[in-house]
Legacy VTK file of the C-alpha trace (Angstrom):
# vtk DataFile Version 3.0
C-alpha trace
ASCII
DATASET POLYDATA
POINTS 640 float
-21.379 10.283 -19.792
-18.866 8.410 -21.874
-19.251 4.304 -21.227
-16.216 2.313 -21.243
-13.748 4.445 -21.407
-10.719 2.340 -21.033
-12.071 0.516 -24.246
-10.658 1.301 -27.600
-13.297 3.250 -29.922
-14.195 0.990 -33.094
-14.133 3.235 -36.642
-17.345 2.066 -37.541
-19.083 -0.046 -34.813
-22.436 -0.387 -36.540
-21.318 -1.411 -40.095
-19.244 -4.082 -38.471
-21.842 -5.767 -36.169
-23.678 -5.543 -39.963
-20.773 -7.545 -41.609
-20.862 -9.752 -38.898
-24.104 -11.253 -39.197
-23.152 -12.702 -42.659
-20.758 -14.818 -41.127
-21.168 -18.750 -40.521
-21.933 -19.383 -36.511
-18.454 -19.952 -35.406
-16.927 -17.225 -37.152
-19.993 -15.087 -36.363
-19.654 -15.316 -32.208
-15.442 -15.221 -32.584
-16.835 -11.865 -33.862
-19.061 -10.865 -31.589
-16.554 -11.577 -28.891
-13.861 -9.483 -30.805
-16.243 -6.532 -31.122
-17.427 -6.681 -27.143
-13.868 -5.480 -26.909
-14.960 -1.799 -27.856
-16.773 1.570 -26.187
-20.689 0.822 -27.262
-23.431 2.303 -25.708
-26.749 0.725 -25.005
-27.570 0.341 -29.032
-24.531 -1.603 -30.461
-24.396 -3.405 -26.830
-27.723 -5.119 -27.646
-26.857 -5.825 -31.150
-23.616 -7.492 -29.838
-25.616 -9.794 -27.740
-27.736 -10.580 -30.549
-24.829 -11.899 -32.859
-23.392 -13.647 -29.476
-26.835 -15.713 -28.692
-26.252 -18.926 -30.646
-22.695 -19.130 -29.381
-23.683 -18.451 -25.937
-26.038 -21.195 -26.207
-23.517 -24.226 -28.048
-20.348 -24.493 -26.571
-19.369 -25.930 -29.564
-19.528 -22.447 -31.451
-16.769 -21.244 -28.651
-14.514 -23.632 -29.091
-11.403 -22.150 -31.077
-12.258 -18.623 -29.831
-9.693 -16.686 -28.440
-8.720 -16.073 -25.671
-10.854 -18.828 -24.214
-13.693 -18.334 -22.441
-14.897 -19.893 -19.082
-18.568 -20.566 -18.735
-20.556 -19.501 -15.839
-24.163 -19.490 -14.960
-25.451 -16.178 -12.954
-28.777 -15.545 -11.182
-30.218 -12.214 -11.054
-32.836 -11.804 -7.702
-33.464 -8.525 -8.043
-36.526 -5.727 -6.400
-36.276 -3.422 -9.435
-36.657 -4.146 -13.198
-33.078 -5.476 -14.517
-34.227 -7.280 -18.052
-32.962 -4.229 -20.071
-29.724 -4.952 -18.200
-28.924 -8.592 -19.398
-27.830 -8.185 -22.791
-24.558 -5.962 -21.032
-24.329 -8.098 -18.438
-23.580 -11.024 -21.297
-21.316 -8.558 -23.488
-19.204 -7.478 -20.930
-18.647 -10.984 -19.900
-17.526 -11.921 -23.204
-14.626 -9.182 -22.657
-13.894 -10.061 -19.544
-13.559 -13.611 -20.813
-16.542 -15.979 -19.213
-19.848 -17.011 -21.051
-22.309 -15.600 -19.084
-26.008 -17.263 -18.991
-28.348 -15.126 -17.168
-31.326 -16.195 -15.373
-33.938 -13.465 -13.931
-35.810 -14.226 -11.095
-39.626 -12.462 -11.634
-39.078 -9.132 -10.951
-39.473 -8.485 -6.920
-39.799 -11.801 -6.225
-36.452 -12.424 -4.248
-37.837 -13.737 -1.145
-39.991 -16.438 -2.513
-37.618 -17.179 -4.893
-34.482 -18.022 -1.612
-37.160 -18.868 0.804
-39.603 -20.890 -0.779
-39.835 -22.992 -3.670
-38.580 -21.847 -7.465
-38.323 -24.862 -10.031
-37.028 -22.845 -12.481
-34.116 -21.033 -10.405
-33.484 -24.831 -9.503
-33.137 -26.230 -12.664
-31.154 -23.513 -13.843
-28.626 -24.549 -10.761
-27.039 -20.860 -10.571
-23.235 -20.995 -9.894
-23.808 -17.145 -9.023
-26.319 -15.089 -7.463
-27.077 -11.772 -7.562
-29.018 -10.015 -4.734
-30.358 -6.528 -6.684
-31.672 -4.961 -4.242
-33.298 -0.845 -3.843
-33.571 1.683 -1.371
-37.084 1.528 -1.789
-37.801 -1.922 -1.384
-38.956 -2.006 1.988
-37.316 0.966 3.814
-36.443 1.464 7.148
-39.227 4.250 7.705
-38.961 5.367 11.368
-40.204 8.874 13.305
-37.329 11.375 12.145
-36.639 11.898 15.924
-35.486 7.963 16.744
-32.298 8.087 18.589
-29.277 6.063 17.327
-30.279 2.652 19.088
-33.785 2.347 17.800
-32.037 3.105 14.202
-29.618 1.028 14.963
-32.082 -2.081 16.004
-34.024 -1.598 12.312
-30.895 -1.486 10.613
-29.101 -5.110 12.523
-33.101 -6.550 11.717
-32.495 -6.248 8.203
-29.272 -7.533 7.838
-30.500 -10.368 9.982
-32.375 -11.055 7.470
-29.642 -10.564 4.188
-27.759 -13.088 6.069
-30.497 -15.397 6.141
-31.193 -15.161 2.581
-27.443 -15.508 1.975
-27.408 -18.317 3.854
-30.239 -20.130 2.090
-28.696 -19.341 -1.500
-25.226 -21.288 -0.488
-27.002 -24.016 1.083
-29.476 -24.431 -1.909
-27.463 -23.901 -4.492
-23.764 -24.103 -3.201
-23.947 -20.877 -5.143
-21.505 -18.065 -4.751
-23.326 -14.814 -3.531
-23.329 -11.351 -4.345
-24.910 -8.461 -2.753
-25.742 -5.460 -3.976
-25.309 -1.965 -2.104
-28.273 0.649 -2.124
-28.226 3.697 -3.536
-30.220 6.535 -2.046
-33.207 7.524 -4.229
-35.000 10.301 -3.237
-33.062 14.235 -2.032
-31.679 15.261 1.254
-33.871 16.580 4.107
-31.832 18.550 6.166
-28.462 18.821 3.294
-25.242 18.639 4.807
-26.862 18.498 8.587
-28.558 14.721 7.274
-25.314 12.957 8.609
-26.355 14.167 12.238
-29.528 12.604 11.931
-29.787 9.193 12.885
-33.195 7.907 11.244
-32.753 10.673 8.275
-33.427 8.186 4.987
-29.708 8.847 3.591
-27.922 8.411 7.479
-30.248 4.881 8.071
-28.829 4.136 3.752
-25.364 4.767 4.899
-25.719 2.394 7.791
-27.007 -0.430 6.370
-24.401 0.067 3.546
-21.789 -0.210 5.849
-23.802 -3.098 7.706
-23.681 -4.896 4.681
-20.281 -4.526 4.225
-19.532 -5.662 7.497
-21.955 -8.561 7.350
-20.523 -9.859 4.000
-17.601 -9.832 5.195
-18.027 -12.528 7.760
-20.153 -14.268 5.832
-18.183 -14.801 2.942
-20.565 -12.527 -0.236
-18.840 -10.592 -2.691
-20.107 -6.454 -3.042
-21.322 -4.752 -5.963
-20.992 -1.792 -4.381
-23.225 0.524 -6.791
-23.376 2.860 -3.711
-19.818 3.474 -4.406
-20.332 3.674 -7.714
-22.893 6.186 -7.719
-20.811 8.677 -5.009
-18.000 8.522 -7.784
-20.414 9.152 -10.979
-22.909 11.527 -9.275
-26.419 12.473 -9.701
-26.661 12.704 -13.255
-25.201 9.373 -13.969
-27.856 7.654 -15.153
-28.488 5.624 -10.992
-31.345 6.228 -9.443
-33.142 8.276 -12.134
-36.586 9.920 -10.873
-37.817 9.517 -14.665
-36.898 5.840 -15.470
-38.416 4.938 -11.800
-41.525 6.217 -12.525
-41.601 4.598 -15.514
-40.106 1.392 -15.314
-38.905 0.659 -12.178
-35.146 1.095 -13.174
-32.966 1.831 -10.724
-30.289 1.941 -13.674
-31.113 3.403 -16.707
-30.012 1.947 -20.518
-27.527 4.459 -20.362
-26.017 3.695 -18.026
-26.126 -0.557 -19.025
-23.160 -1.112 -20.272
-21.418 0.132 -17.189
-23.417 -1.876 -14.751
-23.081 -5.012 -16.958
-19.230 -4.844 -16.868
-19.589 -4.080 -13.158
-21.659 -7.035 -13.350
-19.048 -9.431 -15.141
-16.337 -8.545 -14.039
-17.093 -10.111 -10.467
-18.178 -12.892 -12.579
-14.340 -12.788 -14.125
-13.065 -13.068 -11.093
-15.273 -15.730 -9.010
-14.085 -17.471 -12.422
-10.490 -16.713 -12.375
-10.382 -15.024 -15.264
-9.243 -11.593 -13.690
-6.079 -10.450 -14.683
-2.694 -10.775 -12.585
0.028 -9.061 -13.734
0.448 -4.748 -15.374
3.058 -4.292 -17.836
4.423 -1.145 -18.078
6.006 0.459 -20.784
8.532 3.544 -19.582
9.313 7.048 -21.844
6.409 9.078 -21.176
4.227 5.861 -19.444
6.808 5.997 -16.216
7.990 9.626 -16.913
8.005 12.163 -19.137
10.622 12.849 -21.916
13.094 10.256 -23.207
15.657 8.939 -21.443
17.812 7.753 -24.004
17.804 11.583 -25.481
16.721 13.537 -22.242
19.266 12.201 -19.930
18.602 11.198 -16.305
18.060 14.697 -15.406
16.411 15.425 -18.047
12.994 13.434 -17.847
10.143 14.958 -16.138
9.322 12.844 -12.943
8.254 14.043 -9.454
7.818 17.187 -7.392
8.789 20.942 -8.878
5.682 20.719 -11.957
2.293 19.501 -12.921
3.493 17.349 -15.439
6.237 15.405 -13.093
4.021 14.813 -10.408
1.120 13.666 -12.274
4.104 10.813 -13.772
4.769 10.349 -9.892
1.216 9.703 -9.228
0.782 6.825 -11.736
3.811 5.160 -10.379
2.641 5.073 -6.849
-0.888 3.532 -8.282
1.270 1.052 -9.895
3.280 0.590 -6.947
-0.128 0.160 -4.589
-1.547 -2.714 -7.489
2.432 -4.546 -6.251
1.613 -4.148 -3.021
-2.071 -6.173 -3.544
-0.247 -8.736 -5.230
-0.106 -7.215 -8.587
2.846 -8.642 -10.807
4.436 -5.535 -12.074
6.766 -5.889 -15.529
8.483 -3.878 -18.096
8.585 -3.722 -21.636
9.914 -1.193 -23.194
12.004 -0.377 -26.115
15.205 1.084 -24.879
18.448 0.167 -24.146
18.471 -1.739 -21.064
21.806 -0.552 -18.502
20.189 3.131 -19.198
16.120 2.059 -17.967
17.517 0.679 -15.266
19.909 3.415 -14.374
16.423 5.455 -13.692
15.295 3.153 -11.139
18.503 2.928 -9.831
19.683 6.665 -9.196
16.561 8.713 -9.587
15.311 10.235 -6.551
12.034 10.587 -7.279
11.039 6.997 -8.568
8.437 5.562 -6.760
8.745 2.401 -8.532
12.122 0.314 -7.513
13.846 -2.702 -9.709
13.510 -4.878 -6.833
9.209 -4.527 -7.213
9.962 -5.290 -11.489
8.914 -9.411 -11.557
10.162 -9.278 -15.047
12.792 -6.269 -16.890
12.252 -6.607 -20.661
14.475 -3.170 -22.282
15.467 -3.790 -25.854
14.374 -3.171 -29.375
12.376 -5.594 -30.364
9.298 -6.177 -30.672
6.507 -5.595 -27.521
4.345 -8.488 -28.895
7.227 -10.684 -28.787
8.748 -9.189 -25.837
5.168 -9.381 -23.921
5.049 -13.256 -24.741
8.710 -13.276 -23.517
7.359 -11.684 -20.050
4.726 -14.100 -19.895
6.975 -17.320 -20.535
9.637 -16.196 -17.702
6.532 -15.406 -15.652
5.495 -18.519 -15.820
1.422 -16.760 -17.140
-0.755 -16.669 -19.599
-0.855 -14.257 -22.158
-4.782 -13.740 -20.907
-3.043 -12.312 -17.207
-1.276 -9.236 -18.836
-2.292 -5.786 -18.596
0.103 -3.446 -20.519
0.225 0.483 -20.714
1.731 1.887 -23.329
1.490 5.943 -24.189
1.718 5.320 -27.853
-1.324 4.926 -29.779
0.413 2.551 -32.652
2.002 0.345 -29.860
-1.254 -0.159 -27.852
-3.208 -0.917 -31.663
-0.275 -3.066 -32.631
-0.340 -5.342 -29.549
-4.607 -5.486 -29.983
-3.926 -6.849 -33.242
-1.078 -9.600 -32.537
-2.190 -10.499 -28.372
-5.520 -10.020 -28.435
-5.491 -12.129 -25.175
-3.444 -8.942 -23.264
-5.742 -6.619 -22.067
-4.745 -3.096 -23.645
-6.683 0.131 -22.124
-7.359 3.535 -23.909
-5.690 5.404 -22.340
-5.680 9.525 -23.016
-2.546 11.861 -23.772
-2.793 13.514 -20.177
-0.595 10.908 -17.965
-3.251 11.797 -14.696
-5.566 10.688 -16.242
-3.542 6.936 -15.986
-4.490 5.600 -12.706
-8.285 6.532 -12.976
-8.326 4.743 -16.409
-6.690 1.767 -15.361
-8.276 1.407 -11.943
-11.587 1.954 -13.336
-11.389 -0.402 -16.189
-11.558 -2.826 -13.549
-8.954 -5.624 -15.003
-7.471 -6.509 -11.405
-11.058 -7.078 -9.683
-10.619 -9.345 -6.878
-13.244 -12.050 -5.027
-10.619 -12.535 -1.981
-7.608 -11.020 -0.501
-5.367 -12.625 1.812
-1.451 -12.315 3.130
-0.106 -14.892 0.698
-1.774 -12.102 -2.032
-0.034 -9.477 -0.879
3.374 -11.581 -0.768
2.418 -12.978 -4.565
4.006 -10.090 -6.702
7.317 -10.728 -4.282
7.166 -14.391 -5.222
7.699 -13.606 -8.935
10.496 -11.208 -8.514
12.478 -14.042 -6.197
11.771 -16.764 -8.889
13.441 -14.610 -11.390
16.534 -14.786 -9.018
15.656 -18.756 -8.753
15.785 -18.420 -12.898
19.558 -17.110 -12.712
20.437 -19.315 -10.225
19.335 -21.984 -12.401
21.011 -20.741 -15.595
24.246 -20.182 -13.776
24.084 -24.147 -12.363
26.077 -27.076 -13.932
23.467 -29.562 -13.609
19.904 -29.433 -12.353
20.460 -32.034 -9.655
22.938 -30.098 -8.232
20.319 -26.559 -8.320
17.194 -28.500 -6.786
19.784 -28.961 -3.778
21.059 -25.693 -3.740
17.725 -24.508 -3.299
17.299 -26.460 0.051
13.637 -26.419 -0.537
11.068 -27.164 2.518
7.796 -28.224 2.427
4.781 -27.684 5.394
2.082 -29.864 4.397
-1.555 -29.504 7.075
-4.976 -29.971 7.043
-7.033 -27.057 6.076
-8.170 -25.221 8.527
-10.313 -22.185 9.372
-7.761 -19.927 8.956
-6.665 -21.076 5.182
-10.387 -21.571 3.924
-10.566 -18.653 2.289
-7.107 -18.569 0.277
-8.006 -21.973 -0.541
-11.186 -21.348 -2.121
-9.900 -18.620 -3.683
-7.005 -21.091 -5.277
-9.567 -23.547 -6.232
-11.856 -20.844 -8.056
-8.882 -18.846 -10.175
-6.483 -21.647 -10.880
-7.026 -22.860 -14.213
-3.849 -24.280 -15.700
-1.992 -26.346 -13.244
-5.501 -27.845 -12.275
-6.370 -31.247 -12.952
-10.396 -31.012 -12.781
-10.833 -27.298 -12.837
-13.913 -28.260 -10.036
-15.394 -24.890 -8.749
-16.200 -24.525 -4.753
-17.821 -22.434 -2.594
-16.664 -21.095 0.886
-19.782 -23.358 2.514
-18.254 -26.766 0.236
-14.517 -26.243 1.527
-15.636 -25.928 5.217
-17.785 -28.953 4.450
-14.686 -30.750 3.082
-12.212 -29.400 6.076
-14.523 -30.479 8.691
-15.447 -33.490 6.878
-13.120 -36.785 8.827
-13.606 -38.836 5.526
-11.776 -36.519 3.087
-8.518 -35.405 2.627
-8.084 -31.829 1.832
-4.945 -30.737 2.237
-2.591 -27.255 1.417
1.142 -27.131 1.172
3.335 -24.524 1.438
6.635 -24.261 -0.268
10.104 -21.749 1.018
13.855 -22.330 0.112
16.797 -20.433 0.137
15.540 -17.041 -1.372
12.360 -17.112 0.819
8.630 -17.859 1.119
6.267 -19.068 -2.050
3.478 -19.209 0.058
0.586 -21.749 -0.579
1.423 -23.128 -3.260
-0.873 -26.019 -3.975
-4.273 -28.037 -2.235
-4.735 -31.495 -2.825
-8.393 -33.094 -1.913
-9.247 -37.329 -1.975
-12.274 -38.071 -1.027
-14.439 -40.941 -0.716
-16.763 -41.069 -4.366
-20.057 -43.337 -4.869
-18.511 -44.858 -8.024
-15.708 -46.131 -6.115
-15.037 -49.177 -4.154
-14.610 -48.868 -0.564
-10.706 -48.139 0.645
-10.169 -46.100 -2.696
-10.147 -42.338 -2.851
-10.926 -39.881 -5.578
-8.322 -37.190 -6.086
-11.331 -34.221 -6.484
-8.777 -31.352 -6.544
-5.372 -31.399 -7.239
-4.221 -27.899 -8.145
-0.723 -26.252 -8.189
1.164 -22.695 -8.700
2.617 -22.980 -11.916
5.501 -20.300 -10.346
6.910 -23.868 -8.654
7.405 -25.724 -12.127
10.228 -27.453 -12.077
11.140 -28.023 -8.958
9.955 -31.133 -7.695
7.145 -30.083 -6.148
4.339 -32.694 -7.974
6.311 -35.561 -6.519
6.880 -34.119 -3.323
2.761 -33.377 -3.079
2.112 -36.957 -4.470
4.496 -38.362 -1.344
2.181 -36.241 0.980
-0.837 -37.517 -0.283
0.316 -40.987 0.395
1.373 -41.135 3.622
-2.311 -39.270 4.475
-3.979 -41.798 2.866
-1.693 -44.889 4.574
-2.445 -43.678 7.344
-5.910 -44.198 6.947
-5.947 -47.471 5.150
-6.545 -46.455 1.653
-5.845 -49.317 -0.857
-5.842 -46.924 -3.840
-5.855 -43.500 -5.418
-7.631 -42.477 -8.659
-6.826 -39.501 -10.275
-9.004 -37.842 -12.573
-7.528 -35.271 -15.397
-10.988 -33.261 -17.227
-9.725 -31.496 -19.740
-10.599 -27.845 -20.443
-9.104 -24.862 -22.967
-6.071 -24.175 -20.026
-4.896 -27.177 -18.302
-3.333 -29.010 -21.433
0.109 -28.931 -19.308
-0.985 -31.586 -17.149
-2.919 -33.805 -19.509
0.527 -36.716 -18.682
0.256 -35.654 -14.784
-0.483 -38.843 -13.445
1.305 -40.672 -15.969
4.626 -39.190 -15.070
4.200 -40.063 -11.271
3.393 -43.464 -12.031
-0.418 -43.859 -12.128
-1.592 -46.449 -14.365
-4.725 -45.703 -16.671
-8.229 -47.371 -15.856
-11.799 -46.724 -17.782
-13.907 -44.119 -15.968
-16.844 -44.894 -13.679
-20.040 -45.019 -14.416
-21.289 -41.291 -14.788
-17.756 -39.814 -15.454
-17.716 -36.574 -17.134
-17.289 -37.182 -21.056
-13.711 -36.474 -22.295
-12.027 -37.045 -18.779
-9.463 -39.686 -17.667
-8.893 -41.946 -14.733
-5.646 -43.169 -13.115
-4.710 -45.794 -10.533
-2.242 -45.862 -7.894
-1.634 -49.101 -5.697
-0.495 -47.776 -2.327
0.611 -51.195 -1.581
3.200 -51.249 -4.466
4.007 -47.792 -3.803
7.357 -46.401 -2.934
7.518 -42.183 -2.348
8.810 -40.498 -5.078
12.425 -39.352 -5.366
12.477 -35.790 -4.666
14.958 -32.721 -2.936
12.472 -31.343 -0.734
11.997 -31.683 2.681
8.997 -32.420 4.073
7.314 -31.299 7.464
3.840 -31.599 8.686
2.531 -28.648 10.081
LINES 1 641
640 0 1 2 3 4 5 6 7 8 9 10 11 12 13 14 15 16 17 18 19 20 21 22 23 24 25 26 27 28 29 30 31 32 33 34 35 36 37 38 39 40 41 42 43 44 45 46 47 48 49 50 51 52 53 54 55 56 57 58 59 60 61 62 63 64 65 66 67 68 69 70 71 72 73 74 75 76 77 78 79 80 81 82 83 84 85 86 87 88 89 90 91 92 93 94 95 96 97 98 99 100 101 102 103 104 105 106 107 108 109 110 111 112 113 114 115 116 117 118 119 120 121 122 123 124 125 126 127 128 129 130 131 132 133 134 135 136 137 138 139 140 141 142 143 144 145 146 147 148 149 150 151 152 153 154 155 156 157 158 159 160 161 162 163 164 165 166 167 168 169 170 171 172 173 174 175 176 177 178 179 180 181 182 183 184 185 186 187 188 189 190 191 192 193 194 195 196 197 198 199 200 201 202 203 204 205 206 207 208 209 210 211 212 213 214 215 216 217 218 219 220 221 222 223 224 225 226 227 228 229 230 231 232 233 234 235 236 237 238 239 240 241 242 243 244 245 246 247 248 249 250 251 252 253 254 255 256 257 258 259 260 261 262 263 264 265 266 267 268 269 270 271 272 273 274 275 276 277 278 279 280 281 282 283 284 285 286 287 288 289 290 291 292 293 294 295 296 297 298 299 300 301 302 303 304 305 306 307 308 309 310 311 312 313 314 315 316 317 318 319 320 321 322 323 324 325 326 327 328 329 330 331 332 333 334 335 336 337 338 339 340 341 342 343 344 345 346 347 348 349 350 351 352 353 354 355 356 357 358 359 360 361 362 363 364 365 366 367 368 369 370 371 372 373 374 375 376 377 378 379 380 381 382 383 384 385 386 387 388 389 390 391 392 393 394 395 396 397 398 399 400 401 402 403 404 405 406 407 408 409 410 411 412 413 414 415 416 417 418 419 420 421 422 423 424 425 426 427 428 429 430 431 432 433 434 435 436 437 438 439 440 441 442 443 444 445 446 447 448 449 450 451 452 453 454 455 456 457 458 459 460 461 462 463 464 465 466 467 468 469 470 471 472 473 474 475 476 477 478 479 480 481 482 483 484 485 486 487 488 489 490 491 492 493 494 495 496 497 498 499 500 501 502 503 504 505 506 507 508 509 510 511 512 513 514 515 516 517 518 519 520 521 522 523 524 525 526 527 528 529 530 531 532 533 534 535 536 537 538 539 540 541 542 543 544 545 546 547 548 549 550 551 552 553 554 555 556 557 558 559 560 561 562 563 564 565 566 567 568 569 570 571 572 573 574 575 576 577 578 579 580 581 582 583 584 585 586 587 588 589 590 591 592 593 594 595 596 597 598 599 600 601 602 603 604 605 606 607 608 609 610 611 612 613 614 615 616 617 618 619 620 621 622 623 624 625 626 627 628 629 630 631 632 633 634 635 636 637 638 639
C-alpha cells in the first residue's frame, strides 16, 4: 500500500537525507523539516527523524525555520508495542507543523501509569495523551449465548472505567486526551450473521467502539479512530497483522508507520492550532473539465450526462461540504475574471456558488502572488491555505515559492480529488460548533465589509455605517467548548498564546474570582460570531485588587474595526465592578503574534518590569482603573 499519498514524491529521497547530514545544525533540521514534506516509507521516515533529533531537542535550532513550528509534548499509554512508531509520529508532526516530543509509557502499563504513581510521566508534564489501546487487552469474553443486556452491562463497565482514566489524565496533568478505537484482531465466527450476535467478539468490538464514541463525546477526548481507519484500508493494510502480533506485539506494523504517525500528528496539529482553514481552488480542469476561456460555457465538461462531468461534480460538492464545516473556500486561477464567474453564475450544474467564494482571485498573474493576495484580503496566514491545482508545474511552482501552503499530489483522474484531499487530512478538527459552521460565511460578508470600506470617504464615517453591536457575557456551559477551542488554535491575535484544557476553562467559568469573558460581534451585513475571550484573573505575583489579563485573544477577521477598544471598555467595567485597582497585561511573544507586540501600548497601558517568575522575553503593562476613561469607539455595547 502506497503511504502518503497526497505527498509529493522526492527524485531521490535517500541521497538527499545523505546531503543533509553534512549540513551545520540549523540548516540541517530546516532540512529535515523540508524533506518530512515527501511520500517515505518506514526507511527514509526513520532517517528523517534522525537528522531532526538535535533540532527537536534545542529550540534554538528551530528558530528561523519555516513555516514555524509550535511545540507540543505528547504521551503515548499504550497496551501494545508502539516504540517503532515514534520516529513517524515526530516526522509527520514536523509536516503538519508542531515539534512533537514523545514520551512512552512502559509498554502495557497504562493503568499504573493514570492510576498510580509515574515520576517520569510527571516530569515529562504531557500536554497530550494518548490512550493506545487493543482488542486484546482485556476482552469482554462472555458465553456466546449472552443476550443483549448482559453484553450490554460488560460493555457500559468498561467505559466506566475509560472515563475514569480520562478523568484522572485531565486532572493530573490538565492534559488534553485522546482515545484510541479498537480494531478487531482475530476472524469472524459466524461471517455476515456476527452482527446478530450480541456477545460475538466483533458485535461486543463494535459496541464499545461506538460506546467510546459516545462517551468521549460528553466527556470532552478527541478519537483516533483506527477502527475507522482499518474498515477503509482493509485486512491487508498492515492493522492488526497476525505475524507482527506474534512477534512483537504490534498492532501496527512499520509499514504501515508512517500512516499512523500522521494520523497521530495531525490531532496534535490541531489541539495546536496548526490545522489548516481555508482550500483554494484553482478552476479549468480542477472545477471542470475543458477550458473555459476556449471551450465556452457549454463547452466544459461538468455534471450529469458522462463519467468525466460527474466525477468534476463530485469534487465540487466535497468542496462545497468542507464550506459548510467552516471551510474558507477561495479561487485562484489564471483566467479572465467576468468569464470564471460567468460559470458560477449561469451554469446549471455548479455545485459551487460565488456567494460560498470568501475570496475570487481570476487573472494572469502569478498563483504565488495571487495566493499571498488571498491570504492578505483573508485576513490568514499563508500556513492556513490549502490549494488544488491540476497542473503539475503550478502545484511544484507554489512548493517552491509558499512552502507554508499546503499543496497535495494529486493524480490526473479528477475522482480521485476528494479522496486525496480528505484523506491527506489538512482540515482535521479537535471541536466543532455552530459559530464553525457560520465561519466560512463570515469571510465572504467581510469581503462585502472590504468594498464597503473602499467605496467610503472617510473611515469614521464606515465604522458608523457599519452600526456594529457588541454582546459581551460570562462564559458559560454552553460556550466552553468554542472557547477552548479559540484559546487552543488562535495564534496570531493572541497576546500569551496560553494553552487550556476543557477541565481549566470550566475551572475558570465557575471560578467567582476570575473574569473570563466572550464577546460576540454583528453589524449591518450580519453575524461574526464569537469573536474574541478575554480572561483577568487574580495571579500570586500580584498585589491584591490587581488582575492579570491571562488570555486576551481576538479574530483577526474584526481588524480594524474597533473592536480592541470596545473589548478593553468591557473588561473595565467587569473589573469596576468588582473593585479592581489595576490591570496588567502581559504580551509573550512567539513566531505568530508579532501584530500585537504595541497592543497594550495603543490602548493606553503603561509599561512595568515583570514579576518575579515571568516568562523570559515577555512584557507587562499597567492600567489605572481609577484614571481610566472607556475608550472612544462606534460599537455598541450590550451585556448578554
Amino acid at each position: 500500500m502506497e503511504q502518503l499519498p497526497w505527498l509529493p514524491a522526492h527524485a531521490d529521497l535517500g541521497a538527499a537525507l545523505s546531503a543533509a547530514r553534512r549540513l551545520e545544525p540549523a540548516a540541517r533540521f530546516a532540512e529535515a523539516v523540508r524533506l518530512a514534506g515527501y511520500r517515505r516509507d518506514f526507511t527514509l521516515t526513520g532517517r528523517i527523524d534522525r537528522l531532526a533529533t538535535d533540532g527537536l531537542a534545542d529550540p534554538a535550532l528551530r528558530e528561523g525555520v519555516r513555516p514555524a513550528l509550535t511545540p507540543l509534548r505528547l504521551a503515548i499509554l499504550s497496551s501494545h508495542t508502539v516504540d517503532h512508531l515514534v520516529p513517524a509520529i515526530r516526522v509527520s508532526g514536523l509536516d503538519r507543523r508542531v515539534a512533537l516530543s514523545v514520551h512512552v509509557a512502559p509498554y502495557g502499563m497504562y493503568r499504573q501509569a493514570l492510576l498510580g504513581e509515574d515520576p517520569e510521566l510527571a516530569a515529562f508534564a504531557p500536554q497530550l495523551i494518548l490512550l493506545a489501546l487493543d482488542a486484546r487487552d482485556a476482552p469482554i469474553d462472555l458465553p456466546l449465548d449472552s443476550d443483549e443486556a448482559t453484553v450490554e452491562a460488560a460493555v457500559q463497565a468498561r467505559i466506566d472505567e475509560l472515563r475514569t482514566l480520562w478523568r484522572r489524565a485531565r486532572a493530573r496533568y490538565g492534559a488534553q486526551v485522546v482515545q484510541q478505537t479498537l480494531v478487531p484482531a482475530d476472524p469472524l465466527l459466524f461471517g455476515s450473521f456476527e452482527a446478530l450476535v450480541p456477545a460475538a467478539p466483533h458485535s461486543v468490538i463494535e459496541r464499545l467502539n461506538t460506546a467510546i464514541r459516545a462517551a468521549a463525546r460528553q466527556e470532552g477526548v478527541l478519537l483516533l479512530d483506527l477502527a475507522w481507519q482499518a474498515a477503509r484500508l482493509g485486512h491487508a493494510s498492515g492493522l492488526a497483522d497476525p505475524v507482527r502480533w506474534h512477534q512483537a506485539k504490534q498492532l501496527v506494523s512499520p509499514a504501515l508507520a508512517p500512516l499512523y504517525g500522521d494520523l497521530v500528528a495531525r490531532i496534535a496539529g490541531a489541539v495546536a492550532g496548526t490545522s489548516r482553514k481555508c482550500l483554494v481552488l484553482d478552476l479549468d480542469n480542477t472545477l471542470w473539465g475543458g477550458v473555459i476561456g476556449d471551450d465556452g460555457l457549454d463547452g466544459i465538461r461538468l455534471g450529469q450526462g458522462n463519467a468525466t462531468g460527474e466525477a468534476f461534480l463530485a469534487f465540487q460538492r466535497y468542496a462545497a461540504a468542507l464550506g459548510r464545516r467552516g471551510i474558507i473556500l477561495a479561487v485562484c486561477s489564471k483566467n479572465n475574471p467576468e468569464v470564471a464567474e460567468e460559470v458560477f453564475a449561469k451554469h446549471p450544474e455548479m455545485a459551487l456558488r460565488r456567494g460560498d467564494i470568501a475570496c475570487f482571485v481570476a487573472n494572469w498573474n502569478d498563483k504565488a502572488g495571487n495566493l499571498r493576495h488571498i491570504a492578505k484580503t483573508l485576513n490568514i496566514g499563508l500556513d492556513s491555505l490549502v490549494f488544488v491545482d491540476d497542473n503539475p508545474a503550478e502545484r511544484e511552482i507554489i512548493r517552491r515559492e509558499l512552502p507554508e501552503v499546503a499543496v497535495p499530489e494529486v493524480t490526473e483522474d479528477v475522482s480521485d480529488y476528494p479522496a486525496i484531499v480528505g484523506a491527506a487530512g489538512y482540515f482535521e478538527a479537535a471541536g466543532f460548533t455552530a459559530d464553525d459552521a457560520a465561519r466560512a460565511r463570515s469571510y465572504a460578508l467581510n469581503a462585502e465589509r472590504q468594498a464597503a470600506l473602499e467605496q467610503a470617504t472617510d473611515i469614521t464615517g464606515y465604522l458608523r455605517s457599519l452600526a456594529m453591536k457588541m454582546t459581551a457575557r460570562r462564559v458559560g456551559p454552553a460556550e466552553l467548548p468554542r472557547v477552548t477551542q479559540l484559546i487552543n488554535k488562535t495564534n496570531q491575535f493572541n497576546l500569551t498564546t496560553r494553552r487550556y484544557t476543557d477541565a481549566d476553562t470550566a475551572r475558570f467559568a465557575a471560578d467567582p474570582d476570575t473574569l473570563l469573558l466572550s464577546l460576540r460581534l454583528s453589524d449591518r451585513f450580519g453575524d461574526n460570531g464569537l469573536i474574541a475571550v478575554l480572561m483577568a484573573r487574580p495571579d500570586p505575583a500580584l498585589p491584591p485588587g490587581e488582575l492579570l489579563i491571562d488570555t486576551w485573544l481576538m479574530s483577526c477577521r474584526v481588524l480594524g474595526r474597533q473592536v480592541e477598544e470596545a473589548s478593553l471598555g468591557v473588561l473595565l467595567e467587569h473589573a469596576s465592578q468588582r473593585g479592581v485597582k489595576a490591570l496588567i497585561g502581559e504580551y509573550r511573544p512567539t513566531a505568530k503574534n508579532g501584530m500585537v507586540a504595541r497592543h497594550y501600548e495603543k490602548l493606553g497601558f503603561a509599561p512595568v518590569p515583570a514579576p518575579e517568575g515571568a516568562e523570559s522575553g515577555a512584557t507587562f503593562w499597567r492600567y489605572e482603573l481609577r484614571a481610566a476613561e472607556a475608550p472612544a469607539h462606534y460599537i455598541e455595547v450590550e451585556a448578554a
